[in-house]
ZAMARGU-4260 file (C-alpha; in steps of 0.2 Angstrom, whole numbers, plus 5000, padded with zeros to 4 digits):
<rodrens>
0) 4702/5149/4766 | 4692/5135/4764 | 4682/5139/4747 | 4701/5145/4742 | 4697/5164/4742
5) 4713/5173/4747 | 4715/5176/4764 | 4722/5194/4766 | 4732/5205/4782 | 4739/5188/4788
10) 4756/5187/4794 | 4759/5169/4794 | 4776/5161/4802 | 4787/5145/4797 | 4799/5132/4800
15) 4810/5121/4790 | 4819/5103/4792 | 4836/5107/4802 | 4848/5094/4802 | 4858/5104/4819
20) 4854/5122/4824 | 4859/5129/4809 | 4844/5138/4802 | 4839/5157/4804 | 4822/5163/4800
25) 4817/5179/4796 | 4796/5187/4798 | 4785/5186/4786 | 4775/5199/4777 | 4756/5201/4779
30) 4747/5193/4766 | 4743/5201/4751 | 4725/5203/4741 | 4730/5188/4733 | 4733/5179/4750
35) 4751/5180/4747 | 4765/5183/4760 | 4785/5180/4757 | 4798/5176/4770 | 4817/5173/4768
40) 4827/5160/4780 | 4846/5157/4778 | 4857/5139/4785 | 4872/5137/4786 | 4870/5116/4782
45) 4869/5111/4766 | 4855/5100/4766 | 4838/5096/4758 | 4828/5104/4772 | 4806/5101/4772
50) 4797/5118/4774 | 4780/5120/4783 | 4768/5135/4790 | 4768/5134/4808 | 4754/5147/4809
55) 4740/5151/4806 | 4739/5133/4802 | 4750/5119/4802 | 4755/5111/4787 | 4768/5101/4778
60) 4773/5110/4760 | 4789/5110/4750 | 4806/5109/4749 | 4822/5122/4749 | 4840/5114/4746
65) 4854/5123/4753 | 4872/5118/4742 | 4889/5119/4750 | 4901/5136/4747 | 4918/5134/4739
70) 4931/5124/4750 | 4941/5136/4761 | 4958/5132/4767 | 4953/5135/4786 | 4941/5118/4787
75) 4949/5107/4774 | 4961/5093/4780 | 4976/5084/4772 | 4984/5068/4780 | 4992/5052/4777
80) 4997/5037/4781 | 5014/5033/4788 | 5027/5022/4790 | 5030/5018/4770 | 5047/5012/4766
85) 5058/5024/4755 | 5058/5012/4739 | 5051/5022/4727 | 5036/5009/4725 | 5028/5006/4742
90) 5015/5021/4743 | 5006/5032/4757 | 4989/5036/4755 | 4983/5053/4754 | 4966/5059/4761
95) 4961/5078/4757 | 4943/5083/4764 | 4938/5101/4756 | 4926/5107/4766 | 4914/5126/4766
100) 4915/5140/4779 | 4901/5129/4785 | 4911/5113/4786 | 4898/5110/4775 | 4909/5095/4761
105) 4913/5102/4744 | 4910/5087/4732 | 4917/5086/4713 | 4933/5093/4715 | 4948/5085/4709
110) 4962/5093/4722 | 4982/5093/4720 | 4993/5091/4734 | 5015/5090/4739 | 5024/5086/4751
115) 5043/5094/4757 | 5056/5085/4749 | 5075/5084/4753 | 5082/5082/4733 | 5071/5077/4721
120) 5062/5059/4730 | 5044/5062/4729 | 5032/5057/4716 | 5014/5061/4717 | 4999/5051/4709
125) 4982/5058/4701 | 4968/5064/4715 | 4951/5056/4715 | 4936/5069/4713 | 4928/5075/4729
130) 4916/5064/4734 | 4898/5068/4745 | 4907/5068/4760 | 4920/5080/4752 | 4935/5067/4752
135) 4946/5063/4739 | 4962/5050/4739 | 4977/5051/4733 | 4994/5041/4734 | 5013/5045/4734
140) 5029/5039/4735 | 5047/5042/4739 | 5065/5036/4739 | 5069/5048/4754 | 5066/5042/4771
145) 5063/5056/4782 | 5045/5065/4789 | 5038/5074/4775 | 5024/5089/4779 | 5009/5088/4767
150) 5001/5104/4758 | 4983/5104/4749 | 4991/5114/4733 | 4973/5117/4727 | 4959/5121/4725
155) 4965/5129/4744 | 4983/5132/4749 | 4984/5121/4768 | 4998/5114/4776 | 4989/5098/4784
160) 4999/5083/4792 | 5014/5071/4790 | 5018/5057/4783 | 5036/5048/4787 | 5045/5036/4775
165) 5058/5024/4783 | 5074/5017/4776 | 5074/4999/4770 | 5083/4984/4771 | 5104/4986/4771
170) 5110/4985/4754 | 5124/4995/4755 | 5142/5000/4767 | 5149/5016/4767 | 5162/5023/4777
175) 5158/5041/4781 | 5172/5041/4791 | 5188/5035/4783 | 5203/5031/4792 | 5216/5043/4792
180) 5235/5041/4792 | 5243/5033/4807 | 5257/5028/4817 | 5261/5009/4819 | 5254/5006/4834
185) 5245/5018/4837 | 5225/5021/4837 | 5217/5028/4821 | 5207/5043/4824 | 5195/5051/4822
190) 5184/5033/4824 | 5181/5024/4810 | 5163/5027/4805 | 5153/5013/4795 | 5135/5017/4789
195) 5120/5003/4785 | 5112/5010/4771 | 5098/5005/4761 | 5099/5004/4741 | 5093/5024/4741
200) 5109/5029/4751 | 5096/5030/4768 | 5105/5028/4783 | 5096/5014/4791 | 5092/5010/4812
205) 5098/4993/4812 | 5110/4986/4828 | 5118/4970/4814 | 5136/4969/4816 | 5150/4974/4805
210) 5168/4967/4804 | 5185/4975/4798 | 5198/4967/4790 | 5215/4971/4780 | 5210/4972/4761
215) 5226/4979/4753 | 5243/4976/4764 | 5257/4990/4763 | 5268/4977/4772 | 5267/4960/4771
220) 5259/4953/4787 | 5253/4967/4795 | 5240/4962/4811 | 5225/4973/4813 | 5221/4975/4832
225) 5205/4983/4842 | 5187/4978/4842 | 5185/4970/4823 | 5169/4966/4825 | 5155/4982/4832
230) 5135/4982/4833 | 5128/4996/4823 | 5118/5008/4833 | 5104/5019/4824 | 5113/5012/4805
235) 5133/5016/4810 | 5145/5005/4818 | 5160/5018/4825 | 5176/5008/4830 | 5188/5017/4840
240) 5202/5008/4845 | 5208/5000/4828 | 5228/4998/4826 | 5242/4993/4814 | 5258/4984/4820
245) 5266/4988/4803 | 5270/5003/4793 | 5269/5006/4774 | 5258/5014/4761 | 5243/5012/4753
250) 5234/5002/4767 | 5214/5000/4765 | 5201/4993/4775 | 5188/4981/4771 | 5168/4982/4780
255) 5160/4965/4780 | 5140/4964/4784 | 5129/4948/4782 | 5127/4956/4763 | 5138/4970/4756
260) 5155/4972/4758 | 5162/4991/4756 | 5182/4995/4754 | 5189/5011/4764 | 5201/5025/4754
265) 5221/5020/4754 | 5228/5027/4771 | 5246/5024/4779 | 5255/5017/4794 | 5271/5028/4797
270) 5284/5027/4809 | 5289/5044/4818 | 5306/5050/4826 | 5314/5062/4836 | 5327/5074/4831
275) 5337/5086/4842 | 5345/5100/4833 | 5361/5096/4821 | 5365/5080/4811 | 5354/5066/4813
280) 5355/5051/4805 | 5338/5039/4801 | 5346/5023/4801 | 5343/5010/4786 | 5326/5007/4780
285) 5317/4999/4768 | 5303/5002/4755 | 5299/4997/4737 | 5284/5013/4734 | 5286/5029/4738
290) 5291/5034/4753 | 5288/5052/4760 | 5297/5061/4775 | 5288/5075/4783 | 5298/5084/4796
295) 5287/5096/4807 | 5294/5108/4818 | 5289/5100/4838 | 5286/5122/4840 | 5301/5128/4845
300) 5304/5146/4841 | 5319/5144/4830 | 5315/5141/4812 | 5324/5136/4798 | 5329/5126/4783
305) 5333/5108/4784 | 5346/5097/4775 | 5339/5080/4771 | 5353/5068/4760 | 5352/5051/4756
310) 5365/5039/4759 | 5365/5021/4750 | 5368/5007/4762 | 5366/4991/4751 | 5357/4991/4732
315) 5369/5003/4728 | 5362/5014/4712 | 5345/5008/4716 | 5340/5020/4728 | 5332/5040/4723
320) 5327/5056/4730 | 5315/5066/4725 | 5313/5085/4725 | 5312/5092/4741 | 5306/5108/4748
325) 5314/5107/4765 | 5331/5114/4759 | 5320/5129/4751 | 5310/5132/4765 | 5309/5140/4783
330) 5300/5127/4795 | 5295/5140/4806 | 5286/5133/4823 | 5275/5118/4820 | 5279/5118/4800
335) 5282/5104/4791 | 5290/5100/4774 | 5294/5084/4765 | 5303/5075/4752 | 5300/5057/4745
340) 5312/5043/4744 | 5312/5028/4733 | 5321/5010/4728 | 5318/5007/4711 | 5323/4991/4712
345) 5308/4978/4706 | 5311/4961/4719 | 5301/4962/4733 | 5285/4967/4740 | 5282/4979/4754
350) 5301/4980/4754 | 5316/4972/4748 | 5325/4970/4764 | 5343/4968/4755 | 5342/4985/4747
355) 5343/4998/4761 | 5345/5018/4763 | 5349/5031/4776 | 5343/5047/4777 | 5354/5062/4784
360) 5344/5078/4791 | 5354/5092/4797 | 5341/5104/4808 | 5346/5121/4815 | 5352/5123/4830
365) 5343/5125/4846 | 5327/5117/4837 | 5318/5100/4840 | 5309/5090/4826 | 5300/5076/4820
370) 5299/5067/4807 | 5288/5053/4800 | 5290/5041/4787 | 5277/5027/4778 | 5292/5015/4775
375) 5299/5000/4787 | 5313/5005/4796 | 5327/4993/4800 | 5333/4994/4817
</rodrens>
């Protein structure tokens, strides 16, 4: 009271600051002899909150602080920022906020994060300390484009947001798919597939143009036909009605882009003929490499072994056959065996047209076959 004697059997009530409805308060006791009552209160925002007695007077007094809880993954956030180029150097920023049950920010925590990686790409910098606001930053980087999912890896285990990483500039060709062996004017298939990647092997999403050309020629002269030049679409540039008008072996391609150049496998250009059953003869033909015959059953039900001899027309002594395993072996329905033959003569290239050979192949009766050959034949 006002002489400051103790004022006893009082049951006073209070208030507190309240940044948002967050306080709870419970009664107070009466006042003791020494004019003394307690209360308790809870909040669930950490704050500096002002108390005061509401009743039986009305006065301003002290202050309680209320301190946030341990972060908990079902509050706290992870995101980034997107779209960084896959280089390795250009980097996304990371922002992780730890926050309390409360949502209350947890401050003066240094977190660690990842991301999902395809192979080994990622690389992850050093995490700032949580500041008043719960935030901490982050950075990381990749060589991998693609959307990468972000984890907090402590002090809570969260899978938060995304952050994608795009390819870069072109830097390299690659033929994903090659081209195959062929017949002379015919189309090579499956399509020819060219891929714009960047300098990380990332397929890219650019529509720039790629050209074809001969780069090694099996036969001298040979004219490349179809659509040489295609637009990319989404980093791949598909052509799919390229020919050759020459056979021979070891053929390879050549991709051209405004910067790299890129060189397909070796592939070859053959030349097919049908045989009825009995003694066929090829004809003369000429070839300075290897040249391999495979003979295929068309899928008649008669099997059996074939006789393949070599005949020299001209470069007597020049000409060889290698072993074969179509003597030895049963070509049942749509099998196939072969044998190579050769001029191992030196003049010439793709050919030495004065030096010819004929190949004799003797099928079982009542059979049909084919056989082709990556050599010129002399009509």
């Amino acid at each position: 009271e006002a002489n400051s004697n103790p004022l006893v059997g009082t049951t006073p009530t209070f208030t507190a600051t309240d940044n948002g409805t967050t306080n709870t308060y419970n009664a107070c006791s009466s006042s003791n002899a020494s004019g003394v009552s307690t209360c308790t209160m809870t909040s669930t925002k950490a704050e500096v909150k002002t108390l005061s007695i509401a009743t039986p007077i009305v006065d301003a007094g002290g202050t309680v602080t209320f301190v946030s809880g341990a972060a908990v993954a079902g509050t706290s956030t992870i995101t980034g920022t997107s779209s960084i180029i896959a280089n390795g150097s250009a980097t996304s920023t990371i922002t992780i906020t730890l926050l309390d049950t409360d949502s209350n920010p947890v401050s003066g925590t240094t977190p660690t994060f990842s991301a999902t990686d395809t192979g080994a790409t990622n690389a992850y910098a050093a995490c700032s300390s949580s500041n008043a606001s719960g935030v901490s930053t982050c950075t990381m980087t990749s060589t991998k484009a693609e959307v990468k999912t972000l984890s907090i890896a402590t002090p809570v285990s969260k899978t938060g947001g995304n952050v994608t990483f795009i390819p870069g500039a072109v830097a390299a060709l690659v033929f994903s798919q090659q081209p195959t062996n062929v017949e002379a004017g015919s189309v090579i298939g499956p399509a020819i597939v060219v891929d714009l990647n960047d300098a990380n092997g990332n397929l890219t999403t650019v529509s720039d143009n790629i050209t074809l050309s001969i780069n090694s020629d099996g036969n001298a002269g040979t004219a490349l036909g179809g659509t040489l030049t295609v637009a990319a679409s989404s980093g791949q540039a598909t052509f799919n009605d390229i020919t050759l008008d020459k056979t021979g072996a070891n053929f390879d391609l050549l991709a051209t882009h405004a910067t790299p150049t890129q060189t397909s496998s070796s592939f070859n250009v053959n030349t097919t003929f049908s045989l009825n059953s009995g003694t066929t003869s090829l004809g003369s033909f000429n070839t300075d490499t290897n040249t391999t015959l495979t003979i295929q059953n068309s899928g008649t039900a008669t099997s059996g072994t074939i006789s393949v001899s070599l005949s020299e027309l001209t470069g007597v002594g020049n000409w060889a056959m290698g072993t074969d395993n179509c003597d030895t072996t049963t070509v049942t329905s749509s099998g196939t065996c072969t044998i190579q033959v050769w001029f191992n003569g030196s003049t010439g290239t793709g050919g030495n047209v004065a030096s010819t050979a004929d190949v004799i192949i003797t099928t079982p009766n009542g059979a049909s076959y084919t056989v082709s050959l990556d050599a010129t034949k002399i009509p």
